[in-house]
C-alpha positions in Angstrom: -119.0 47.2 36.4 -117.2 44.2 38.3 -120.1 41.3 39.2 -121.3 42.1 42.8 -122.3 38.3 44.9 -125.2 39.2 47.2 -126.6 36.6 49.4 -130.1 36.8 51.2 -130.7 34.3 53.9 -133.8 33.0 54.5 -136.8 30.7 52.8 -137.6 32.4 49.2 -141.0 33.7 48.7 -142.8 34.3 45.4 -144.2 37.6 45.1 -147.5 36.2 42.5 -148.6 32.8 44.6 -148.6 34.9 47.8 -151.5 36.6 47.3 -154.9 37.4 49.4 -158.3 39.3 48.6 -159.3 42.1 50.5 -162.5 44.4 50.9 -162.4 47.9 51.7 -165.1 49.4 53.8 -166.5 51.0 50.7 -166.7 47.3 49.1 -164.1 47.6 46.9 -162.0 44.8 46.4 -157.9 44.6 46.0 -155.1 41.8 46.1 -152.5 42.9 48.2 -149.3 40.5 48.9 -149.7 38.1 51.7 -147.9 38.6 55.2 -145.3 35.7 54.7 -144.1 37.6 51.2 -144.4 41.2 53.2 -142.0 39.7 55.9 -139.4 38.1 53.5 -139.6 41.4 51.4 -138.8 43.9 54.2 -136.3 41.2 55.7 -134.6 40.9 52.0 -134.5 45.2 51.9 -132.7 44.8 55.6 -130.2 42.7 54.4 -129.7 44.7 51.0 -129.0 48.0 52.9 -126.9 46.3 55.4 -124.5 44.8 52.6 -125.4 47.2 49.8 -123.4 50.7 49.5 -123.0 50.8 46.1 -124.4 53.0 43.4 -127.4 52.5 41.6 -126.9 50.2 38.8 -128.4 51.3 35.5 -126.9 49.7 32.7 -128.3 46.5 31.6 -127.8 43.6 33.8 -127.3 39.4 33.6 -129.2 38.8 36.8 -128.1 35.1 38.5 -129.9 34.2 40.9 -129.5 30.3 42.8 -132.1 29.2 45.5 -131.6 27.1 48.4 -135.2 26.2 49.5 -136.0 24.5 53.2 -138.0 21.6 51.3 -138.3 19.6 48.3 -141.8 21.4 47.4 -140.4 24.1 44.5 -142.4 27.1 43.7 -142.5 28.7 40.2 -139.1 29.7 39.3 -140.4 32.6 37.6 -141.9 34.0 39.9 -139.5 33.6 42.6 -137.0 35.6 40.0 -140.0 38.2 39.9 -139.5 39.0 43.3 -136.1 39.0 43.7 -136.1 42.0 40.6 -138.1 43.7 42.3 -137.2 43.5 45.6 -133.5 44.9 44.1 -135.8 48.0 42.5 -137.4 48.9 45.6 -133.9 48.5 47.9 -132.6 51.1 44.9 -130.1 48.4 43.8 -131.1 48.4 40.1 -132.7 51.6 38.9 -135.4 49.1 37.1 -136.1 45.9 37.0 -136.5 46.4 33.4 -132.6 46.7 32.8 -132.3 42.8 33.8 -131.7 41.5 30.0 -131.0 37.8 31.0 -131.6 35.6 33.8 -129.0 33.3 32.5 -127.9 30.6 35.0 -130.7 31.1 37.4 -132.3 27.6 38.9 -133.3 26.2 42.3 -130.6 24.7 42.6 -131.2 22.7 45.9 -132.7 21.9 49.5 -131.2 23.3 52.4 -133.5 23.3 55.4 -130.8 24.5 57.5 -129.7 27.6 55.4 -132.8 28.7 52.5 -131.4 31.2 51.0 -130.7 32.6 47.4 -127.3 33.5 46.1 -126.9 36.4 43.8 -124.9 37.2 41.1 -125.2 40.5 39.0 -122.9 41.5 36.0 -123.5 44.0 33.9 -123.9 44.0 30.2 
């Protein structure tokens, strides 16, 4: 498998820290993702099947991933890279987030309040 560059514009959103409570009319009560990380998630799976045609990778993957983020505050950088593997699951990119052996040379690697976005790199193993 040649590496594949996959770029997703727009500010990153952790998938953990964008959470909110909510009570069913029985009582019960769930955490369901907030709206901001519902937005960038469906945005993300627009882009991915707008540039995405290939097969379904399953063979164990180096997954590098570089964020550009529209200010200086930086989330968790694990669980940004959380998000971004499965966001790639659910857009049937990799069969399973659990074939990502190595995250090696992921980092937020910047500000850009013009252009947030995170760069992409998967290789295969």
């Amino acid at each position: 498998m040649n590496s594949i560059k996959i770029i997703l514009q727009g500010r990153p959103i952790t998938k953990k820290n964008s959470q909110r409570m909510i009570t069913t009319k029985t009582g019960k009560r769930f955490l369901i993702q907030s709206k901001q990380y519902l937005a960038y998630e469906k945005d993300c799976l627009k882009q991915l099947m707008a540039f995405y045609r290939g097969e379904i990778i399953t063979c164990g993957i180096n997954l590098q991933v570089q964020y550009y983020m529209p200010t200086k505050a930086m989330p968790d950088l694990n669980n940004l890279l959380a998000a971004i593997a499965d966001i790639l699951e659910k857009a049937r990119v990799i069969e399973n987030d659990r074939n990502i052996v190595s995250f090696d040379g992921s980092k937020i690697a910047g500000v850009d309040k013009d252009n947030p976005r995170c760069e992409i790199i998967i290789e295969g193993r």
